[in-house]
N, C-alpha and C positions, 0 to 999 in steps of 0.2 A: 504493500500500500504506500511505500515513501515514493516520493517524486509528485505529488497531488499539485495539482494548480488549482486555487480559489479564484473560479469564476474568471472576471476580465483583469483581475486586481495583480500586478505585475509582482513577484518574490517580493521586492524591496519593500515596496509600500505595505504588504501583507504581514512582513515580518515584523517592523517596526511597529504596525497594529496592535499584533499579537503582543507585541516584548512591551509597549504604551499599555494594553491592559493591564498585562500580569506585576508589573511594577505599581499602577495604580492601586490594584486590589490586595498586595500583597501590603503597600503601604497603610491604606485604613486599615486593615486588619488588625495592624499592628497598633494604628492611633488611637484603634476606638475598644478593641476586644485583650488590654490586657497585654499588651506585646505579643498578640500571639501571630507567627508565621502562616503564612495561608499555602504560597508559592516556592518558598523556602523554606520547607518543612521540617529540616534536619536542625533547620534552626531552632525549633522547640525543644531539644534536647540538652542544649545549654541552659533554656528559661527553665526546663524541669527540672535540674541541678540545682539553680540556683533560686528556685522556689522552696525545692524538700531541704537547703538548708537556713532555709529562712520560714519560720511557720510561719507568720505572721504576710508574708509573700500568697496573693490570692489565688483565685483561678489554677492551681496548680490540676486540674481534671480537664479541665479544655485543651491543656497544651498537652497530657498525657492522651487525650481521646481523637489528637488533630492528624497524629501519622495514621494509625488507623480507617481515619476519613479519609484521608487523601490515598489510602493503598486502594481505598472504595473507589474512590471515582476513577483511579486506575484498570482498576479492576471492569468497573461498569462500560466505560470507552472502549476497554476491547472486547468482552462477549459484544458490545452493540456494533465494535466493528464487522465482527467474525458474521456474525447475525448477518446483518447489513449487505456484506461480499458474498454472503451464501444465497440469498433472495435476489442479487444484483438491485441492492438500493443503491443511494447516494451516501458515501461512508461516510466522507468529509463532512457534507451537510448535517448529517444526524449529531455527526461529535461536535459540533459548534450547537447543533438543538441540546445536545445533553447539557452541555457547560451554561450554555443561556438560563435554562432551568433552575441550575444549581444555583446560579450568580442571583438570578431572580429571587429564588426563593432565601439567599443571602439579604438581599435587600429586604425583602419584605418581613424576614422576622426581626431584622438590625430594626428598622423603623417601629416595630410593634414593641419592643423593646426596651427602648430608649423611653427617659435617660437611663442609663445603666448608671448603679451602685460602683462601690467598692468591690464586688462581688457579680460574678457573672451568672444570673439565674437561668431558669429554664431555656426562655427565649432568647437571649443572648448569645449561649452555649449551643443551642438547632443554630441558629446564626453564623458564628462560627465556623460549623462543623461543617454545613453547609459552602462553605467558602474553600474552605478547604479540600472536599470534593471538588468543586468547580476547578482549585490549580490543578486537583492529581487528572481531571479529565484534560486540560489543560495540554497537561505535560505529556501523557498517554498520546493526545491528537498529536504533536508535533511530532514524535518518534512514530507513530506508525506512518499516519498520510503527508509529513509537511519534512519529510529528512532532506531536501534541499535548501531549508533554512537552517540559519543560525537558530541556537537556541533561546526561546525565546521567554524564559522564565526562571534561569539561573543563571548568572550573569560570569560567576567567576569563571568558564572555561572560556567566555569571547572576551575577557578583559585578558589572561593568558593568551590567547590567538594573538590579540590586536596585537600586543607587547612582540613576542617575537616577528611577526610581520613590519612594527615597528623597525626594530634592531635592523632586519635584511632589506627593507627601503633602504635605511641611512647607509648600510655599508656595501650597497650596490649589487644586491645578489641577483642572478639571472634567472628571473621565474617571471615568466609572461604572466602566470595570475596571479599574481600578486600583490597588486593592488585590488581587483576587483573581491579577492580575498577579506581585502583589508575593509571594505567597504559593508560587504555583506556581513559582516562581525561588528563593526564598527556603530552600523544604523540599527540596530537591535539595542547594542547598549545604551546611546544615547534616547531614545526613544523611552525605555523602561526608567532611566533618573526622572527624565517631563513626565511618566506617569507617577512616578511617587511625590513627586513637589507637588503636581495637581491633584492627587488624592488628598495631600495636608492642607492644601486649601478649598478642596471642594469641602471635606470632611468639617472641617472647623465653621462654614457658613452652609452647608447644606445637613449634615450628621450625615446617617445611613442612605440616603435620598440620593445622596450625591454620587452610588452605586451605578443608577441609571444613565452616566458614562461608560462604562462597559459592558450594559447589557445593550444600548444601545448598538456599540461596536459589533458586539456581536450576532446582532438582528439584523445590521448589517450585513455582515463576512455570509450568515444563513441565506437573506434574500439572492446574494451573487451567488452561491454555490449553486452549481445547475440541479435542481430536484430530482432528475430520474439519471443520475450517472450512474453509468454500470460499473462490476468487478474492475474490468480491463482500466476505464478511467479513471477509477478511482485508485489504481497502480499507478498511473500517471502514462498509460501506455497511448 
């Protein structure tokens, strides 16, 4: 399924899309639920350390319940892929339906919610967990249908790319792609920092509301996806 093209929307612009949400949503996540990692999920493993050595540190069951959620929406993105290629759906389209859902229903219990306490209750924590599905579908969709992009929702291996690419520009190395390299790694990153600056200021004047930039996006990315691609296209063939 990797090599997928979304619709008319060219790699570059799609990518940056994608790396503009997941930077967004990983940033509220973080502003408004506690510190907690939505996108960067291994990142909860530091805040659960240093919650179980601090009692008095909240939410420590959100961030223990958030790798879990996201191994789900991992999980859910490819039976809905396998599904999908087996029936000759649209694969691509379905795993942007999935994550839409997810991101949705992120918004909608963040806003039911709010204000949130000191403490993450019921809604908050569906909230959450919810969001945190939405990156593991997220991440799922770009490794199976979108592996001609840079990665677009954990940054540190295109921040290592860009760097060496760096280095062999300055010292003149002969590789014809390489700048176009440098580029497709490049616009992913930059793109995910504007989604987290604008999640801090959507978040602080909108709250949970302010979600409705990446569900948008991705109502989006669903309308261009063509509705009845087959197995074959949805390989990228």
């Amino acid at each position: 399924m990797n090599g997928s093209n979304s619709g008319r929307m060219d790699s570059r612009t799609l990518g940056a899309a994608l790396a503009f949400l997941a930077g967004y949503v990983d940033a509220l996540a973080f502003l408004a639920l506690f510190g907690l990692f939505t996108a960067h999920v291994t990142g909860n493993f530091i805040l659960i350390g240093a919650a179980l050595a601090d009692p008095d540190h909240s939410s420590v069951l959100l961030k223990l319940l958030a790798f879990p959620a996201f191994v789900g929406g991992v999980a859910a993105a490819r039976i809905l892929a396998v599904v999908a290629e087996k029936r000759g759906g649209a694969v691509l389209r379905l795993a942007y339906l999935l994550e839409l859902v997810l991101l949705a229903g992120f918004m909608g219990f963040g806003i039911a919610a709010a204000p949130i306490g000191s403490e993450a209750g019921a809604l908050a924590m569906t909230a959450g967990l919810l969001g945190t599905a939405a990156m593991g579908a997220h991440s799922a969709t770009s490794r199976l249908c979108l592996g001609h992009l840079a990665p677009t929702s954990i940054m540190t291996g295109n921040v290592t790319q860009i760097v060496i690419d760096t280095v062999d520009v300055l010292r003149g190395a002969d590789d014809p792609g390489l700048r176009s390299r440098f580029a497709k790694f490049l616009w992913p990153l930059l793109a995910f920092a504007v989604g987290c600056v604008a999640a801090a200021f959507g978040f602080r004047w909108f709250g949970f509301a302010a979600l409705a930039v990446p569900v948008a996006i991705l109502a989006g990315l669903v309308m261009l996806e063509a509705p009845l691609a087959g197995p074959a296209q949805a390989r990228g063939a």
